[in-house]
N, C-alpha and C positions, 0 to 999 in steps of 0.2 A: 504494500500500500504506500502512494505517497501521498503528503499533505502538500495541496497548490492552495496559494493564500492568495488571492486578488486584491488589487490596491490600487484605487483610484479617486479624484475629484467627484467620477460621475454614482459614487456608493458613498453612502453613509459613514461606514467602518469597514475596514479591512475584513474579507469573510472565506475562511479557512473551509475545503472541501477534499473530499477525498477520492484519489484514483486510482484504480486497479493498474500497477504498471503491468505489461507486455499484453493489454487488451485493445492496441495500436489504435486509441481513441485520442481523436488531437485535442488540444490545449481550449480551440476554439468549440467544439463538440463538449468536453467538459465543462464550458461556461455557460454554455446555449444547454446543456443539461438542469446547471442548477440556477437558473435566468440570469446571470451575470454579461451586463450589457457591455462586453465586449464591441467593436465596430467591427462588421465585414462585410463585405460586396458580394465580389465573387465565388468566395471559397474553397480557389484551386491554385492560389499562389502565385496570383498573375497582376492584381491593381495593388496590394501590397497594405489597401484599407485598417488588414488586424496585426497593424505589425505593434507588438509586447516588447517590454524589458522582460528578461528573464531571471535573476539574481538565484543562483543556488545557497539554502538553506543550512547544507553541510559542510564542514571541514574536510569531508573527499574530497578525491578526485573529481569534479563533474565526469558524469557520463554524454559522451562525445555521441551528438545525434548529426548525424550529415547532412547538411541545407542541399535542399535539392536545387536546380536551377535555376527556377523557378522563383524562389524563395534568396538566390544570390541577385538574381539580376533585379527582385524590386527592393530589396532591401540596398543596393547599393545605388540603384536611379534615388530612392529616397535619403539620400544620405544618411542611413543608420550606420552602415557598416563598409569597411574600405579591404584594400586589397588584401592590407596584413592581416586582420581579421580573417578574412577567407582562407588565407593560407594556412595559419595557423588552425583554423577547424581541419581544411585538409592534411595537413601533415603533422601535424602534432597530437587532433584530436580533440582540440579545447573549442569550444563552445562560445561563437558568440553570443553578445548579450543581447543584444537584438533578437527577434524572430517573427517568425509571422502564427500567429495562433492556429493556420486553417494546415499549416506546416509540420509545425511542434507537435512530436509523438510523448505522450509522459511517460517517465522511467521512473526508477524504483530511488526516487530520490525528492526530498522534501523542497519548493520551489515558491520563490514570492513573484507576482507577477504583477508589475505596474503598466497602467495604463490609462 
């Protein structure tokens, strides 16, 4: 189980919920579950509408989820995220903080999500 914590202007209070990791439901699926008004459009990684902070919760390693293309090219037309960033999720593994909600698969790993 992880706990994803939402935090925004558009909520009252920060509101902690929980998800089954490896039941490859996205971040954005998880909010639209427990009505957390996330923004999205499209829903396939292409207007870039749900892009999230992502901040991992633990002292681990983050677990390394791979931006699909999709999810690089509108995060980077939106200037969330730049070359280094991308490189290093490619080659190293690490996660940027950026992401697009409709993208973001949840892993067994406790996460705050601003937005």
């Amino acid at each position: 189980m992880a706990n994803v914590t939402f935090s925004s202007p558009k909520i009252k209070k920060d509101i902690t919920v929980y998800a089954t990791a490896g039941d490859c439901q996205t971040l954005l699926a998880t909010a639209r579950a427990n009505k957390i008004p996330v923004n999205f459009e499209c829903e396939n990684g292409e207007c870039g509408s749900c892009a999230v902070e992502v901040v991992i919760l633990s002292n681990k390693q983050p677990m390394g989820m791979h931006l699909t293309e999709k999810e690089k090219t509108a995060l980077k037309l939106a200037g969330k995220i730049g070359r280094q960033q991308i490189e290093e999720a490619e080659l190293k593994d690490v996660p940027p903080p950026w992401r697009l909600a409709c993208q973001y698969i949840v892993r067994d790993e406790d996460i705050l999500v601003k937005f």
